[in-house]
SEDO-208277 format. One line per field, with one value per residue (C-alpha): chain; x, y, z; residue number from 1. Coordinates in steps of 0.1 Angstrom, whole numbers, plus 5000, padded with zeros to 4 digits. Layout:
REM SEDO-208277
chaine c(A	...)
x c(X	...)
y c(Y	...)
z c(Z	...)
num c(NUM	...)
END
This chain:
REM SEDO-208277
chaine c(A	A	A	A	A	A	A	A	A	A	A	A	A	A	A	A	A	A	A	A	A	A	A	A	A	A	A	A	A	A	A	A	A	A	A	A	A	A	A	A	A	A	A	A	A	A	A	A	A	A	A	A	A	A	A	A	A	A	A	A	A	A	A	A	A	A	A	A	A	A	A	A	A	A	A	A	A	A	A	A	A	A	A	A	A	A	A	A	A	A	A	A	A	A	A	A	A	A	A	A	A	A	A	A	A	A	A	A	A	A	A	A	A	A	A	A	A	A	A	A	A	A	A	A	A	A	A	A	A	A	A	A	A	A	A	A	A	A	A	A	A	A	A	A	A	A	A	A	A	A	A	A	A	A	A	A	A	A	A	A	A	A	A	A	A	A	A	A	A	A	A	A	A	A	A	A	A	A	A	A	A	A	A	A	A	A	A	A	A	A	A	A	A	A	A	A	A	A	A	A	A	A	A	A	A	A	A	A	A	A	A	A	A	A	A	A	A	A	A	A	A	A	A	A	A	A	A	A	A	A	A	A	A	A	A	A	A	A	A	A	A	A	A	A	A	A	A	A	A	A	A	A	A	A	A	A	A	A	A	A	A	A	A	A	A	A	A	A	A	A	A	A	A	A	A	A	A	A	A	A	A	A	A	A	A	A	A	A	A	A	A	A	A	A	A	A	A	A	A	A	A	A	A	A	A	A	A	A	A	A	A	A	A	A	A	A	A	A	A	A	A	A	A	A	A	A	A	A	A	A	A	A	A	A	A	A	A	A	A	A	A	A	A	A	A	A	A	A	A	A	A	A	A	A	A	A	A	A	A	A	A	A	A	A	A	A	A	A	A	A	A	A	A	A	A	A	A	A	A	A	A	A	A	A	A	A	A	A	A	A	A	A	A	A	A	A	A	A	A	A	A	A	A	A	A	A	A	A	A	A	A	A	A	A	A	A	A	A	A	A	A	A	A	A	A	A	A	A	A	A	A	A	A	A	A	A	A	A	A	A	A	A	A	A	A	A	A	A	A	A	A	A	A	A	A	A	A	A	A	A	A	A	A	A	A	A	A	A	A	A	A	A	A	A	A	A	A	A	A	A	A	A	A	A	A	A)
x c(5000	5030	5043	5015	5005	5043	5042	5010	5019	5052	5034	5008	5037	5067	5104	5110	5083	5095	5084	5053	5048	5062	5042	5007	5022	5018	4985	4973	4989	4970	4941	4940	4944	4917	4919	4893	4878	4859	4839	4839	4836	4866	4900	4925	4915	4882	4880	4857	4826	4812	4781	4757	4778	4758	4788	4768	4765	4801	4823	4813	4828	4806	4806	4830	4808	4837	4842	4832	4809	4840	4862	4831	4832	4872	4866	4834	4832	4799	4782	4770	4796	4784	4820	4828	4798	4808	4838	4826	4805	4836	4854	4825	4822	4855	4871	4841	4823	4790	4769	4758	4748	4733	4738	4707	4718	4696	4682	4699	4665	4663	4695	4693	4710	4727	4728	4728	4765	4773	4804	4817	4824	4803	4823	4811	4829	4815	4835	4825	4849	4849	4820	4831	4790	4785	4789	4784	4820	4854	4862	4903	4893	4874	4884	4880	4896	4865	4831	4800	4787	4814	4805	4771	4776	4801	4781	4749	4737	4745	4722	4751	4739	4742	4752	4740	4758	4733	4754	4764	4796	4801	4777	4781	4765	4743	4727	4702	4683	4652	4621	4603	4585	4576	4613	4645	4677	4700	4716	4748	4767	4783	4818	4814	4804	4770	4751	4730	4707	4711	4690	4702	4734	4747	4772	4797	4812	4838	4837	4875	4885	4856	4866	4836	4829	4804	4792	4774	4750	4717	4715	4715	4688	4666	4659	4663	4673	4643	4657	4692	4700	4731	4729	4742	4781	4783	4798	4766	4746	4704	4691	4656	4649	4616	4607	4607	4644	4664	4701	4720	4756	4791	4811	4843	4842	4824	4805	4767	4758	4727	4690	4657	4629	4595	4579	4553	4559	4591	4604	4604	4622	4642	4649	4678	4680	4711	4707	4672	4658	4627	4612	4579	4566	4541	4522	4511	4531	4565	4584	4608	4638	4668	4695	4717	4691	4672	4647	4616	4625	4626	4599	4574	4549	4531	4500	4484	4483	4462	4482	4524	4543	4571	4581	4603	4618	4630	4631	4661	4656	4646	4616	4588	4587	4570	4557	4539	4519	4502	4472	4477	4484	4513	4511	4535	4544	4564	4588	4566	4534	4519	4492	4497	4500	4486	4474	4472	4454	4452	4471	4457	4481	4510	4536	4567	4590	4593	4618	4621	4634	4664	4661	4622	4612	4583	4581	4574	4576	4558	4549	4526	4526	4515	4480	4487	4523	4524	4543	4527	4547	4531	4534	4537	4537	4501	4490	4482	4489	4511	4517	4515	4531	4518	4550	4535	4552	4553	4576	4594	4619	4624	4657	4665	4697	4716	4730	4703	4665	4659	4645	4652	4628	4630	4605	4588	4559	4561	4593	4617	4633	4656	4640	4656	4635	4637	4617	4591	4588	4582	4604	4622	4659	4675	4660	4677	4676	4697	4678	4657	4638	4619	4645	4636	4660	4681	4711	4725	4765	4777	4791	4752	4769	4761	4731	4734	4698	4691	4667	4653	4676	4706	4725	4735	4744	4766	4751	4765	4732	4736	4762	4790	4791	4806	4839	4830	4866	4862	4889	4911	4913	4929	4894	4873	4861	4856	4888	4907	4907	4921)
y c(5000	5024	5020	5021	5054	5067	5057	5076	5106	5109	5105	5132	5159	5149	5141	5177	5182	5153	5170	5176	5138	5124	5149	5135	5103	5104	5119	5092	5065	5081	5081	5039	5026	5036	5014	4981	4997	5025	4994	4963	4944	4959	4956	4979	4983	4992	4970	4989	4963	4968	4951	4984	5008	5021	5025	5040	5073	5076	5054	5083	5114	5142	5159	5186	5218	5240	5216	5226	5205	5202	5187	5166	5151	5145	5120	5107	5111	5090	5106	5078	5067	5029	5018	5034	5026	4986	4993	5009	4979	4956	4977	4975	4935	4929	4954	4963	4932	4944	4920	4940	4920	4944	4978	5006	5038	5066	5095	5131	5137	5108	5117	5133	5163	5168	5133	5132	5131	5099	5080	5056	5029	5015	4995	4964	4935	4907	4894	4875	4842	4818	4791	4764	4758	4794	4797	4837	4839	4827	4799	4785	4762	4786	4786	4820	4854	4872	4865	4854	4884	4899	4872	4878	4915	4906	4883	4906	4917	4955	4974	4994	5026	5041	5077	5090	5123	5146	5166	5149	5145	5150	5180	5181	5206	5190	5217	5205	5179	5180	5183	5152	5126	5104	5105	5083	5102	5086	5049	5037	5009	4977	4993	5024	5048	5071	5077	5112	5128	5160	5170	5158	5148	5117	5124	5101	5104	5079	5072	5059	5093	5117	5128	5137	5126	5130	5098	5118	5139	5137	5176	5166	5144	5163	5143	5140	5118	5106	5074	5061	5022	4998	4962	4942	4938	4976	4973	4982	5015	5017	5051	5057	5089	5116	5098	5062	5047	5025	5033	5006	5022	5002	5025	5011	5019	5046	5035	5028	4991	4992	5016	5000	5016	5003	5029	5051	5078	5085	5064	5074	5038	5008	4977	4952	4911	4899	4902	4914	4950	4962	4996	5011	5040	5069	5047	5026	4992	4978	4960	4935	4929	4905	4930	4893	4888	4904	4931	4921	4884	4886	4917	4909	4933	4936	4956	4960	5003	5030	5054	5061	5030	5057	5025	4990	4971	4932	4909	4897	4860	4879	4859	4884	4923	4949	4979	5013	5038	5071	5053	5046	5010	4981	4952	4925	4901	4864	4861	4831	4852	4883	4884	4902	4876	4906	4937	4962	4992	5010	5040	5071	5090	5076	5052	5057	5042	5005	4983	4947	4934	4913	4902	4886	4867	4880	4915	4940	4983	5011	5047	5068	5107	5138	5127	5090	5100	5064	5035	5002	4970	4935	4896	4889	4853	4852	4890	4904	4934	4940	4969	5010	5041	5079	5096	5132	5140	5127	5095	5095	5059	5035	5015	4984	4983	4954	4943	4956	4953	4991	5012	5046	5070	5102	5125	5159	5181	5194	5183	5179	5151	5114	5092	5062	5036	5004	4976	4956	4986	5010	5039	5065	5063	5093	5124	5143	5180	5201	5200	5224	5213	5174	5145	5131	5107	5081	5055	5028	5027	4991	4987	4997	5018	5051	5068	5098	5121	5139	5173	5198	5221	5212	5194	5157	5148	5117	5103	5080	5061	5024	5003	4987	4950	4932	4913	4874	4855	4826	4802	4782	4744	4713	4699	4716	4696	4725	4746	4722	4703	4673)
z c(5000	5008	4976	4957	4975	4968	4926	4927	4946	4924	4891	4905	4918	4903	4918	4922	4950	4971	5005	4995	4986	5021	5038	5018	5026	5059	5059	5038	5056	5087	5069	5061	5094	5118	5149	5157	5185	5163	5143	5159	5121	5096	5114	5103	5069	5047	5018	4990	4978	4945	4948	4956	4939	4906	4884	4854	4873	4882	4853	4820	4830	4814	4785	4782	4772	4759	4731	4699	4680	4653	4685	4690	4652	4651	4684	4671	4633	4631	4653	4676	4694	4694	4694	4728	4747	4736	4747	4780	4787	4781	4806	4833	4828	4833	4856	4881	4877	4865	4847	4814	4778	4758	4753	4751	4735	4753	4730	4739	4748	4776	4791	4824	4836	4873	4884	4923	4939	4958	4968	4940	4966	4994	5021	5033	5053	5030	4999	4967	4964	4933	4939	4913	4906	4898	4859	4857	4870	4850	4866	4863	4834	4810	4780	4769	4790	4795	4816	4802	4800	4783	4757	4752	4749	4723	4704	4707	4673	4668	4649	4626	4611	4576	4570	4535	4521	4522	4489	4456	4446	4408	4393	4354	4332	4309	4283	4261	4286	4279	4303	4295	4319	4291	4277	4296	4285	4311	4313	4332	4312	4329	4316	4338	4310	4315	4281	4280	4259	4246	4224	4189	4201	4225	4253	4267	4302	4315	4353	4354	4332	4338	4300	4279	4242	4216	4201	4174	4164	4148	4136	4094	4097	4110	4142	4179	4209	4230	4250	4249	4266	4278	4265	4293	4285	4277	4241	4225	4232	4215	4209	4203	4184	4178	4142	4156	4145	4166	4160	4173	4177	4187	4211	4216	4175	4175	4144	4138	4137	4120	4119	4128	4112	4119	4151	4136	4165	4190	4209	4246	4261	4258	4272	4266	4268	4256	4221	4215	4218	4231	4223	4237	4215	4215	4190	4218	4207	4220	4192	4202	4176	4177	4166	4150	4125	4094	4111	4093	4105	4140	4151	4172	4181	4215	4219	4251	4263	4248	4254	4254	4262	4282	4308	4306	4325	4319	4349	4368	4348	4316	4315	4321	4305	4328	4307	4318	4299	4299	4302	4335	4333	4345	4319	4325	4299	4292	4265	4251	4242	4226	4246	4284	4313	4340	4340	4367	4367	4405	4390	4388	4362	4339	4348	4338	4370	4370	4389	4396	4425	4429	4465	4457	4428	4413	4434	4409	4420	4397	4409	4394	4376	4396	4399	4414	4433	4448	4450	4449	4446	4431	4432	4398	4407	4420	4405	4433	4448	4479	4493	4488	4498	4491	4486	4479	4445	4407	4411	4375	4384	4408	4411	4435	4453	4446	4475	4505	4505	4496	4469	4453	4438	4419	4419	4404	4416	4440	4461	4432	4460	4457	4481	4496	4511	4533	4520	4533	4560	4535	4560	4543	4552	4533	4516	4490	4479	4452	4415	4410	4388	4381	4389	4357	4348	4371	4364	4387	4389	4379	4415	4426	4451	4434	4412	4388	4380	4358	4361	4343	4354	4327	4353	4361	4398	4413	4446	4472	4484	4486	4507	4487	4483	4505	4490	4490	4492	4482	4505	4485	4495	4484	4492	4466	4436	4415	4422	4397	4370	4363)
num c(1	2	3	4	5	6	7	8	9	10	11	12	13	14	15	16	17	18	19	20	21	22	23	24	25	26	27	28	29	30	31	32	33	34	35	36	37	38	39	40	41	42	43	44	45	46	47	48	49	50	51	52	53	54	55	56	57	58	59	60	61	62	63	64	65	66	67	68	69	70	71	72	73	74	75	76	77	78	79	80	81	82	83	84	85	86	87	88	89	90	91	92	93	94	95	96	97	98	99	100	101	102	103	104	105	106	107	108	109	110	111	112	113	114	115	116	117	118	119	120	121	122	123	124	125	126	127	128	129	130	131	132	133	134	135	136	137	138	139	140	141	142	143	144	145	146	147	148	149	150	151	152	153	154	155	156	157	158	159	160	161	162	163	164	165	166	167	168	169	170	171	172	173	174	175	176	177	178	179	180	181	182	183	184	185	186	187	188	189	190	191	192	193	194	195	196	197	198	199	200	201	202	203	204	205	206	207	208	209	210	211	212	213	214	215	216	217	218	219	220	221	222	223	224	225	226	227	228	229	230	231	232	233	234	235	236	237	238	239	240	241	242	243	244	245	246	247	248	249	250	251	252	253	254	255	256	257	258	259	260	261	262	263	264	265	266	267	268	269	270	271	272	273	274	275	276	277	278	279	280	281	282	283	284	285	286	287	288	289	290	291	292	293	294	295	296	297	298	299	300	301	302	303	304	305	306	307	308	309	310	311	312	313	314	315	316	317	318	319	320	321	322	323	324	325	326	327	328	329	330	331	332	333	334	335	336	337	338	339	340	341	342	343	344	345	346	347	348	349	350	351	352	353	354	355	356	357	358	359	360	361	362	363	364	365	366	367	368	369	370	371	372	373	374	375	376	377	378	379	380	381	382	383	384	385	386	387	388	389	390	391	392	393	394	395	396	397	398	399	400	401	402	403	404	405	406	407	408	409	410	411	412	413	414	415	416	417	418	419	420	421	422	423	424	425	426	427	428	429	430	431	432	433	434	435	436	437	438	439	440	441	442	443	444	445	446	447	448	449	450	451	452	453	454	455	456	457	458	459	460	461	462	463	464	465	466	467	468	469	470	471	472	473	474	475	476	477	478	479	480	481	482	483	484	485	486)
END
């Protein structure tokens, strides 16, 4: 105890003040040994029990309020500080004995002020020993370090929390984008590259250069972009244009594959599977071609809306084609028939915004124009509807995340917003602000980490929203029939 008192003392005051320290010494040696006859239990010593002292009063020390909320965001730059109330707990179950599993993180809200002062040990002559039948304590044998408690708290599931930026981080001018709800002017190929729009002319951005080409422009012939499309391994770029052509163009050349003529009026969308082509038009029809073969050979016509085809979207197993229209209505159909398997009609104004899922076979999302402004999602399987969600403004897309069960929307009147939203819940996680104008148009990154938008106001804006995937190594073994071949 003497040295222990003397270390501390020294650490405290320094060498320099050593009659200081033998003088505090002695006052604190006075201070430990109080004679028998004053309590007839203790001896010459108090030995400090932790069994009724309430440690979660007296372990935290308090917030420092001169700290600047900058100071604040350097020690905790998420903003939750999950990590050190874990490591808190740790520190409790281990070091004081306390017998906490799970961890409740109070609202600033719940958190009271002025906590009553009392002494951070009590003193009591009983002791807790080792009992070799009581299994909250480490006995000699354990085979891990730390107490049960420790390892349920360990082993508890954490709920970990996603920070979305609220700003973009790539803004690109894009003159000449044109303020069309029935019209998709923005597509994000598998090799990184984003296709836009403008006007009579094509635009390519590269994601791994951020240089900026025409592809061409449609000035001489009199016409004008009004949907541009991926195929899936990014080579091969469709664009639909105001007199009803499909221009199938080869970018890595930079030379026009071939012109499909056959639409009667523009053609506001497109849809790839693998080799084939789908077009919707304002002439109500979507005309499937397969882009190998003679044009006249391999059309086939499907004819189910009244109005503007202006959505379409294959499925994950390219085995049913979901289309919208200005006439309010979701058709869905298989690649083995003219005729439409389902038809939905709840709608209450154009749907342009169609998304399967990839998480649920069969689950189906569409949102509706400015005088429907809802979600509703469907089980193609059965045809029946699921769920809805009002979200207050002209959805014009829907996109899936890839790799967690949400969904994000753009939108137009009024809010001009990008939604984000957890499915089956329906909650809104994230709300984004900055165009001005109608989010019209929206592409998926081929990492599915980040979207691009496009508005009305000219401009084109990158967005972190979705998590990253998470890397999958596979482990290499001697054991594995598939690894090699022999």
């Amino acid at each position: 105890r003497t040295n222990l008192l003397f270390f501390f003392l020294v650490r405290q005051f320094g060498l320099s003040d050593l009659p200081r320290v033998t003088q505090l010494m002695s006052w604190g040696l006075m201070s430990f040994s109080t004679p028998e006859s004053s309590s007839g239990k203790h001896g010459d010593r108090y030995i400090p029990s932790r069994a009724g002292a309430k440690w979660n009063l007296h372990f935290h020390s308090t917030d420092d309020p001169e700290k600047s909320p900058r100071q604040k965001q350097k020690e905790d730059p998420w903003g939750n500080g999950k990590d050190d109330s874990v490591y808190s707990a740790l520190l409790k179950n281990e070091l004081l004995e306390t017998e906490i599993q799970t961890i409740q993180y109070p609202k600033a809200e719940n958190r009271t002020l002025g906590t009553p002062k009392k002494n951070l040990f009590t003193y009591s002559s009983s002791t807790k020993h080792w009992r070799p039948h009581d299994g909250s304590e480490i006995t000699p044998y354990a085979l891990s370090p730390i107490s049960h408690q420790s390892q349920a708290l360990l082993l508890s599931k954490q709920n970990a929390t996603k920070k979305i930026p609220e700003v973009p981080f790539k803004v690109l001018e894009a003159s000449g984008l044109r303020d069309d709800f029935y019209l998709n002017l923005l597509d994000w190929s598998s090799l990184n590259i984003v296709a836009v729009g403008l006007s009579t002319c094509v635009y390519l951005w590269s994601a791994y250069t951020s240089q900026v080409t025409r592809l061409f422009d449609l000035c001489d012939e009199g016409d004008s972009v009004t949907s541009v499309g991926w195929c899936e391994r990014g080579n091969l770029l469709a664009v639909g244009t105001q007199r009803g052509s499909v221009q199938i163009w080869d970018v890595g050349a930079e030379k026009k594959v071939s012109t499909m003529e056959a639409h009667k009026a523009r053609v506001g969308t497109l849809a790839w599977y693998a080799d084939q082509i789908s077009s919707g038009s304002r002439d109500t029809r979507i005309l499937q071609r397969d882009i190998r073969a003679c044009p006249l050979q391999s059309q086939r016509w499907l004819k189910g809306h009244n109005q503007e085809v202006c959505g379409l979207k294959w499925s994950i197993d390219h085995q049913l084609l979901a289309s919208g229209g200005n006439d309010n209505q979701v058709v869905v159909w298989s690649h083995t028939s003219k005729r439409p398997i389902q038809q939905y009609t709840s709608h209450k104004a154009a749907v342009k915004a169609i998304a399967w899922s990839p998480h649920q076979h069969g689950l189906l999302a569409s949102g509706g124009g400015s005088a429907d402004r809802c979600i509703r999602f469907w089980n193609t399987l059965t045809g029946q509807p699921l769920q809805r969600i009002n979200t207050g403004s002209q959805v014009c897309n829907l996109a899936w995340s890839r790799h967690d069960n949400e969904l994000v929307s753009t939108h137009g009147y009024a809010e001009n917003q990008i939604a984000i939203w957890k499915y089956p819940s329906l909650t809104q996680v994230a709300k984004l602000t900055g165009h001005l104008y109608r989010v019209l148009y929206l592409a998926v990154s081929p990492d599915g980490q980040a979207i691009v938008t496009g508005a009305g106001d000219k401009s084109l804006r990158f967005w972190n929203v979705f998590r990253k995937a998470r890397s999958q190594k596979e482990s290499v073994s001697v054991l594995s029939l598939f690894t090699k071949i022999r």
